[in-house]
DRENPA-73309 format. One record per residue (C-alpha): residue number from 1; residue in three letters; chain; x, y, z. Coordinates in nm, 4 decimals. Layout:
{n->NUM	res->ALA	chain->A	c1->X	c2->Y	c3->Z};
...
***
This chain:
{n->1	res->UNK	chain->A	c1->9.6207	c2->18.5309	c3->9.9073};
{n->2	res->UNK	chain->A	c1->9.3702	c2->18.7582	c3->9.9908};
{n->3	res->UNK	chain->A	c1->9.1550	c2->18.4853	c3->10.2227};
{n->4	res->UNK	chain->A	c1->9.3086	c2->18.5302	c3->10.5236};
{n->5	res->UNK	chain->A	c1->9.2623	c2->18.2113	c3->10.7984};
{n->6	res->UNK	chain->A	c1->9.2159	c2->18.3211	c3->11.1762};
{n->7	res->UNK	chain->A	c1->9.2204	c2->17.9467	c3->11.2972};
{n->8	res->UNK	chain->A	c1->9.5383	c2->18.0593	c3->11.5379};
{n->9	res->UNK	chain->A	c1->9.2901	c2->18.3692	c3->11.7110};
{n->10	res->UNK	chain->A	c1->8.9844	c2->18.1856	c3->11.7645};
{n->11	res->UNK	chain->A	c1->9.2265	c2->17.8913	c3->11.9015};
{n->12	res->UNK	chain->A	c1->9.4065	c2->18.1343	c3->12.1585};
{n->13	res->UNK	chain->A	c1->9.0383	c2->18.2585	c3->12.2588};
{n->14	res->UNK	chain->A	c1->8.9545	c2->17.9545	c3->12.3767};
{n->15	res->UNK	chain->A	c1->9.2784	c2->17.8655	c3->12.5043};
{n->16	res->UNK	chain->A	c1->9.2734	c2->17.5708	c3->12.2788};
{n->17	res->UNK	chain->A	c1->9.5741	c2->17.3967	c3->12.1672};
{n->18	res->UNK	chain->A	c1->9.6184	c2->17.2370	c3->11.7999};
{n->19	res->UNK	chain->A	c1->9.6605	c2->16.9119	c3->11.9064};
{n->20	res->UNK	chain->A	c1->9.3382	c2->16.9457	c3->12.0653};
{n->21	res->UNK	chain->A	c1->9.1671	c2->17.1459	c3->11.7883};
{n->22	res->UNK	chain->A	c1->9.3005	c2->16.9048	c3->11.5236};
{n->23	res->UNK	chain->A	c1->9.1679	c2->16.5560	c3->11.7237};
{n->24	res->UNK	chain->A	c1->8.8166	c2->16.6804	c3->11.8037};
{n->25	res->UNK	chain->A	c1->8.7924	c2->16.8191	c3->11.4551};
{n->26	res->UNK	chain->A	c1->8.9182	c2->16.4857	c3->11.2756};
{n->27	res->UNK	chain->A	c1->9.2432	c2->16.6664	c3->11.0685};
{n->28	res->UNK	chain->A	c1->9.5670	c2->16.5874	c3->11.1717};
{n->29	res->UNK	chain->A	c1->9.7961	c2->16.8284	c3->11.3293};
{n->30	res->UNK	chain->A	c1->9.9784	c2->16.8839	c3->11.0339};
{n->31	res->UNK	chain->A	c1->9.6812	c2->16.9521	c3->10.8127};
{n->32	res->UNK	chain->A	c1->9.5430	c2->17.2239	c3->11.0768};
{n->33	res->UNK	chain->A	c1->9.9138	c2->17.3857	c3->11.0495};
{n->34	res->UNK	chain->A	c1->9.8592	c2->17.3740	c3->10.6379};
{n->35	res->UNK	chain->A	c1->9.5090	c2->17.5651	c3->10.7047};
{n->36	res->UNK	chain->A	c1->9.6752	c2->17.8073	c3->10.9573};
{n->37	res->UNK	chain->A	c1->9.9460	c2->17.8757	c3->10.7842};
{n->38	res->UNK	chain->A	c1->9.7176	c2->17.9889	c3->10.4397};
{n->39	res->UNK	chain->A	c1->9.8480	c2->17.7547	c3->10.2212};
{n->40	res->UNK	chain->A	c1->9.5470	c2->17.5105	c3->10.2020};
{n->41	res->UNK	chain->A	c1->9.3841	c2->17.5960	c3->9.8285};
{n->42	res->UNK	chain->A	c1->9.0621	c2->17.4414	c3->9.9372};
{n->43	res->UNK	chain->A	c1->8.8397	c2->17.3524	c3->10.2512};
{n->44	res->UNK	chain->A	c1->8.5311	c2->17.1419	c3->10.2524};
{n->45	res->UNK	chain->A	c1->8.2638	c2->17.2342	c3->10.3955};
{n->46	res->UNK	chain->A	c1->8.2437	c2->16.9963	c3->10.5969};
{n->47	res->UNK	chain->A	c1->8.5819	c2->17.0925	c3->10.7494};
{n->48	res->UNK	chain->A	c1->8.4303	c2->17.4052	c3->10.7847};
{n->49	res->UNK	chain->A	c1->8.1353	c2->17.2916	c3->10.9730};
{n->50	res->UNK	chain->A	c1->8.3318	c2->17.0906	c3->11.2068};
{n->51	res->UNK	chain->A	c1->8.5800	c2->17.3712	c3->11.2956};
{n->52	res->UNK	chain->A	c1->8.2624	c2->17.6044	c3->11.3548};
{n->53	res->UNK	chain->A	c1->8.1136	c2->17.3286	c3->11.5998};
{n->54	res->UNK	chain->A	c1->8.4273	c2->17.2368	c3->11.8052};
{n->55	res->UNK	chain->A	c1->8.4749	c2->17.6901	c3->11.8383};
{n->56	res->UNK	chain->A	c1->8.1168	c2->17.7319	c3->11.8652};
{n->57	res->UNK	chain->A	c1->8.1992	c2->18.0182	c3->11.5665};
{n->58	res->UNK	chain->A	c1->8.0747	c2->18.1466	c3->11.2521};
{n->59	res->UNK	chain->A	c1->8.2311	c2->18.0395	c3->10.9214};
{n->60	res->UNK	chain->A	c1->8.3315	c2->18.4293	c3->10.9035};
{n->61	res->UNK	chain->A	c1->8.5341	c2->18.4436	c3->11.2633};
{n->62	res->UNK	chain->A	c1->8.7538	c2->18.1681	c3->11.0851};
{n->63	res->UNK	chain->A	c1->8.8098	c2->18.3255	c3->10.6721};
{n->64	res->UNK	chain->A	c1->8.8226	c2->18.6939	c3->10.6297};
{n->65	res->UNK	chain->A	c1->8.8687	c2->18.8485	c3->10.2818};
{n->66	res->UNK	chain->A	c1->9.1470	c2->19.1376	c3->10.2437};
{n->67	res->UNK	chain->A	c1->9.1253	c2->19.3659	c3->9.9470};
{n->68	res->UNK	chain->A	c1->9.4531	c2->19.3844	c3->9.8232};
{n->69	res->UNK	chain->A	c1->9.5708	c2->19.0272	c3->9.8226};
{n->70	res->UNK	chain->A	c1->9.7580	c2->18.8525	c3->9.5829};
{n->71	res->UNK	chain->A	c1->9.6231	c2->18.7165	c3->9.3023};
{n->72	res->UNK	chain->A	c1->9.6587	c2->18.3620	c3->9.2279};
***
């Protein structure tokens, strides 16, 4: 997929673990490992908005595009 999801570096950054990531976003664990992992086919944006307030980040620190990707 050529969206590429840096949850995992902006996590280690802050020293963050997912358990803690995943409560004071409101996702469970397991849906923050489906995210990580690049196999969610969809965020909302509020999803996205949380996950930029609990890392203090930019929607871009979290998605990067890579030319080259698979197409799907």
């Amino acid at each position: 997929m050529p969206i590429v999801v840096r949850i995992d570096v902006e996590l280690a950054k802050r020293k963050m673990s997912v358990g803690e990531f995943a409560e004071r976003v409101g996702l469970t664990p397991a849906n923050v490992a489906v995210l990580k992992n690049g196999r969610a086919k969809a965020v909302r944006f509020s999803t996205l908005e949380a996950m930029c307030r609990v890392l203090d980040c930019q929607p871009g620190d979290l998605l990067e595009w890579v030319a080259g990707g698979e197409e799907a």
